[in-house]
N, C-alpha and C positions, 0 to 999 in steps of 0.2 A: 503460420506459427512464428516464423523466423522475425518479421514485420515486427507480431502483435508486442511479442519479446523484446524488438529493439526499441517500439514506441513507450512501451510498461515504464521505462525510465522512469515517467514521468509521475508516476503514482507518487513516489518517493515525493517531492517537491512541495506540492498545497500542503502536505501535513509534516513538516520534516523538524519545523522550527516551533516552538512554544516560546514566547517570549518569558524574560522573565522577571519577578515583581508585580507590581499590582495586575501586570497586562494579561498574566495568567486568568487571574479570575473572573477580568474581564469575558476574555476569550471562551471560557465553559459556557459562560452564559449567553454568550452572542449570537444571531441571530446564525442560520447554518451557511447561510450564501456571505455571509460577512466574515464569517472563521476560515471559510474556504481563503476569502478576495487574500483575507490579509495575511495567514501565513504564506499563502502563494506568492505573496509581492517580497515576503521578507525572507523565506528560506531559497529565495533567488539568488536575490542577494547577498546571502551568507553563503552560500555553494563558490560562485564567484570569488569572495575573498577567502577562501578556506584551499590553500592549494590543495591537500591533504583529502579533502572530501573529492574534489575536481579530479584528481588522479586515482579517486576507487579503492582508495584505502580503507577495505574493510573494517578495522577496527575501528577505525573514527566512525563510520558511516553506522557500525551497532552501537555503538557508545550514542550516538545521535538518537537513534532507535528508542534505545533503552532511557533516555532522559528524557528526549520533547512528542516523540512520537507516539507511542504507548498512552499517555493518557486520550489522544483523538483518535485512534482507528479500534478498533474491537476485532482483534484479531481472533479472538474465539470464533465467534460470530461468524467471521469472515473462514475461519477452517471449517466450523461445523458445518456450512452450509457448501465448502466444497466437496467434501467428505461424502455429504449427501445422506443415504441410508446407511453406511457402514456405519457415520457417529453414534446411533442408536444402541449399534453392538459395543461399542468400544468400553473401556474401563476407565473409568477416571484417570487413573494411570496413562490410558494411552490416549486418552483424551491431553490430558496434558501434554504427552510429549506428539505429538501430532501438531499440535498447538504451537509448539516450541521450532519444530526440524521446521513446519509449512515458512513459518515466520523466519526463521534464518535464508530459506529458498530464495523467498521474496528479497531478504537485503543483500541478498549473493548475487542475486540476479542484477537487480538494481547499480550493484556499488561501483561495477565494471562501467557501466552506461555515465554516470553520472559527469565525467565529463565532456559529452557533449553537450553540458549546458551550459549554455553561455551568454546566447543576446535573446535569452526566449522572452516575450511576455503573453500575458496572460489575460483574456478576454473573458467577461461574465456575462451568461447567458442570459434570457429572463430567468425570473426565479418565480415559479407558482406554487404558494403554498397557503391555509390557512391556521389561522392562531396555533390553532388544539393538533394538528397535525404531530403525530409522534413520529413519522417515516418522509421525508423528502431524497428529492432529485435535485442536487445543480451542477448545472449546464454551465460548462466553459469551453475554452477552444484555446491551444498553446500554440500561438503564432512566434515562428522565428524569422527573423531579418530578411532570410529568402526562403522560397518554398511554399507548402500549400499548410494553410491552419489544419492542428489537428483535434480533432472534439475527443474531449476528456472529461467526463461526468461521473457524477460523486453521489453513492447514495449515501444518507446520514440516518443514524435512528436517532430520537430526543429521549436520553437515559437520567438515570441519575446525578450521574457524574454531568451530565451535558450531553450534547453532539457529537456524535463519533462517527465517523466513517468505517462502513463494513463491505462495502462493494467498489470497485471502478469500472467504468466504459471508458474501451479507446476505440473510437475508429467504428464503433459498433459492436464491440466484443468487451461482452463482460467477463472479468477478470474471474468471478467465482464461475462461473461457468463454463469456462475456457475451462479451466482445471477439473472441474467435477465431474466433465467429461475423459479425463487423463485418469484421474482417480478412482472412476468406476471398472474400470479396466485393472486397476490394480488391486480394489478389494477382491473382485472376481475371480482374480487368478491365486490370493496368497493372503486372504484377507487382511483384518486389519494389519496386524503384525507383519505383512507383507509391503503395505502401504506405507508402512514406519520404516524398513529396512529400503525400498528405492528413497524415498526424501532424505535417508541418513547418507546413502550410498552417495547420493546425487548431489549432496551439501559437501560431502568428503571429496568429492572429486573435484566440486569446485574452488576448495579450498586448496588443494593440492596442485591446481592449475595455477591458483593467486600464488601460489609457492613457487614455483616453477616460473 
């Protein structure tokens, strides 16, 4: 778990940067292995020159979030499907905030990581998909300077808006799954309202650790 958590970094990364100007609307439109290539190659780079981000500065890192990130990941999507059967029972209400605490976890988790990033680049997989295809996989691998490449794959759905990323694989461990397995455990014991009160607890504690 320790691993999966230190390699997770890297989620943050392919989707962190949205260009901006025409390259946005580019980008909704762009093929899903190519939206991957290229914000990977640029929110590399911008991590690098951003000391601020480099050193885990949460606020920048949600502020990042909340501007270029949010339009490419579907973070509902990506809760409800951790969630699992509890989403079913849940209330819009706490579908929202579930939605809300999952998604601050992830940039909590993340913001701490983010700088070991440094000389990494980033390799694309093949990419197999046909036209009409509304669900793909791609396949990369985040090689750093020394060390062993790590595979990091992306599933994307084709929405309205575009491409979004709703899943990652590191290493072999899918991210909603990882969790939804943590998750089930906690509707079980405290249901939903249970499952809201550890992700608030467990966001507050990390916050108060950033404090500290």
């Amino acid at each position: 778990m320790q691993k999966f958590l230190k390699i997770l970094r890297f989620f943050v990364a392919p989707v962190a940067l949205v260009l901006a100007g025409p390259v946005v609307a580019q980008a909704s439109t762009a093929a899903p292995d190519v939206l991957v290539r290229d914000l990977t190659a640029d929110v590399l780079d911008t991590i690098r020159a951003d000391k601020a981000i480099a050193n885990g500065d949460v606020s920048r890192v949600q502020k990042l979030v909340d501007e270029k990130i949010l339009p490419y990941v579907d973070f509902q999507k990506m809760t409800r499907l951790a969630v699992g059967r509890g989403w079913r029972s849940a209330t819009p209400e706490q579908r929202e905030v579930l939605t809300r605490e999952f998604r601050t976890l992830l940039v909590r988790t993340y913001s701490g990581a983010l700088s070991q990033v440094k000389d990494h680049k980033v390799e694309m997989g093949p990419f197999r998909a046909q036209p009409g295809d509304m669900d793909v996989l791609v396949r990369t691998n985040v090689v750093p300077s020394r060390g062993d490449k790590i595979q990091l794959d992306y599933r994307l759905e084709k929405q309205d808006a575009g491409w979004k990323i709703y899943d990652v694989n590191v290493l072999g461990v899918w991210l909603v799954e990882n969790y939804k397995t943590q998750f089930a455990g906690e509707v079980s014991a405290g249901g939903v309202d249970g499952l809201i009160k550890s992700l608030t607890d467990r966001n507050r504690q990390l916050a108060d650790a950033k404090k500290a």
